[in-house]
C-alpha positions as CSV (number, residue, x, y, z in Angstrom):
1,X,0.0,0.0,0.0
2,X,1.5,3.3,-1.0
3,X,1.0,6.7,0.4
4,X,-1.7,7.5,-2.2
5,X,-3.7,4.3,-1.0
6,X,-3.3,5.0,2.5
7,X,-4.6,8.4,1.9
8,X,-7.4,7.2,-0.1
9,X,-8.5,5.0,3.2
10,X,-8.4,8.0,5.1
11,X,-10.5,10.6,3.0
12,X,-13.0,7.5,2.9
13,X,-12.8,6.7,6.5
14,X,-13.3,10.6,7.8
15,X,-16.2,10.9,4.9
16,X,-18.0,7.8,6.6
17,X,-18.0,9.6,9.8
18,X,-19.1,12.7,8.1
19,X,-22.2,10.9,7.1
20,X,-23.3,9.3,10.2
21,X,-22.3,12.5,12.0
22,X,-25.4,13.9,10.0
23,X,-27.7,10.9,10.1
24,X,-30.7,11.6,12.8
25,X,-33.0,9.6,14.5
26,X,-36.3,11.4,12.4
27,X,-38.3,10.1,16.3
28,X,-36.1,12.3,18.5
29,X,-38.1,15.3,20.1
30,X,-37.2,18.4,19.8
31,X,-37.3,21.2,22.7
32,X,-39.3,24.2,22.1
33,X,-37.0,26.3,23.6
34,X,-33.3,26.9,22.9
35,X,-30.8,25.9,25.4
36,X,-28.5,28.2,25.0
37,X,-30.5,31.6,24.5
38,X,-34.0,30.1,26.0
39,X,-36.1,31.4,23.0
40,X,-38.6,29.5,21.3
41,X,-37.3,27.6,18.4
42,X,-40.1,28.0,15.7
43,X,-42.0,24.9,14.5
44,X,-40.0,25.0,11.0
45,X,-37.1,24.4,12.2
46,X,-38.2,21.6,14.8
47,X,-39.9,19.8,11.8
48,X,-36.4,20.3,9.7
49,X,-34.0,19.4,12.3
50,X,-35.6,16.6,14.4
51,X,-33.8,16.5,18.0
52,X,-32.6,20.0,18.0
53,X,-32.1,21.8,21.4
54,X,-31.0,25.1,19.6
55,X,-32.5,28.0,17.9
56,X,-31.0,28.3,14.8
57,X,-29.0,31.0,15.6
58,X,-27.2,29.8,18.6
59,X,-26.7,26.3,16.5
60,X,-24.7,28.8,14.2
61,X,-22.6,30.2,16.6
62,X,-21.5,27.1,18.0
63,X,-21.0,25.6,14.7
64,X,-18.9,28.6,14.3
65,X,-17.2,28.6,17.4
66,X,-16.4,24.7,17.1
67,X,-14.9,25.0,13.6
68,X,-12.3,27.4,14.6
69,X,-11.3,25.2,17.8
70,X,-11.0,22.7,14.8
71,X,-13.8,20.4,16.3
72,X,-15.9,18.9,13.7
């Protein structure tokens, strides 16, 4: 196995986990309130994103704050 192969692995292995990163249980209950600000998180978006706990702005912070401390 060369260097190209063994990067080849890696891409697929870390695409994998992408995927099931983003698979959701379409059952899980959503709250109606966001955890981290306490608004309500609108009925679109509870629909959309089954299991959420965040408004979608707080979700976007912490999306943002996570990729620059390179958590994924």
């Amino acid at each position: 196995m060369d260097i190209i192969d063994t990067a080849a692995e890696i891409e697929e292995l870390q695409r994998n986990a992408a995927l099931s990163a983003h698979r959701v249980n379409r059952n899980a209950v959503s709250a109606e309130h966001c955890a981290e600000c306490g608004e309500d998180i609108p009925a679109p978006r509870r629909a959309a994103v089954p299991g959420c706990q965040t408004c979608a702005e707080c979700q976007s912070v912490i999306e943002l704050r996570n990729k620059q401390r390179g958590i994924q």
